[in-house]
C-alpha positions in Angstrom: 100.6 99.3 104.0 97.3 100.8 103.0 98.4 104.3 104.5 100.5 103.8 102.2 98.0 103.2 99.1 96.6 106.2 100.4 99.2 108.5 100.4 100.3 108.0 96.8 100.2 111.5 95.0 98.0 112.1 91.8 101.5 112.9 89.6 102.7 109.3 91.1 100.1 107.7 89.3 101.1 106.7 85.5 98.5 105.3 82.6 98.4 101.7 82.6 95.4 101.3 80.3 92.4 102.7 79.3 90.5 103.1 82.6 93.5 102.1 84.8 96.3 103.9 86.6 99.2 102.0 88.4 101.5 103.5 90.9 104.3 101.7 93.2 106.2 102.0 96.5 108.6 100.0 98.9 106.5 98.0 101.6 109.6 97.3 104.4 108.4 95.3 107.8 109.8 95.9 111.2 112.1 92.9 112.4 113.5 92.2 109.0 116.0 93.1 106.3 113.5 92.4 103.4 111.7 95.0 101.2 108.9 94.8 98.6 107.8 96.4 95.4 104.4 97.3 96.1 102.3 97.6 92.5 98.9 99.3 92.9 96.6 99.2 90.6 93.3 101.5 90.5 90.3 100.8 88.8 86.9 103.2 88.2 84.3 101.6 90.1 80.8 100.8 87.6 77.6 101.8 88.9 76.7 98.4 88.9 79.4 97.2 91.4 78.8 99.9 93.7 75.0 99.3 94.5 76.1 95.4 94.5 78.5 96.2 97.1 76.0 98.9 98.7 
């Protein structure tokens, strides 16, 4: 599944607010029939979260 985030191109990406983007795929598993709607949503890190996280 996160290959998956990953491999989202840039034009797949739509506006979702101000500083957000949101993109979506179909997530199927092996051994099943089932399928999901996978929503990403991507946020700009703040300089402040990154040297918490650092």
């Amino acid at each position: 599944m996160f290959k998956s985030i990953k491999n989202i191109q840039g034009e797949e990406w739509q506006t979702f607010s101000k500083r957000e983007k949101i993109a979506e795929f179909t997530h199927t598993m092996q051994d099943t029939n089932n399928a999901f709607r996978m929503i990403v949503i991507k946020k700009p890190k703040f300089k402040s979260e990154v040297q918490f996280l650092t």
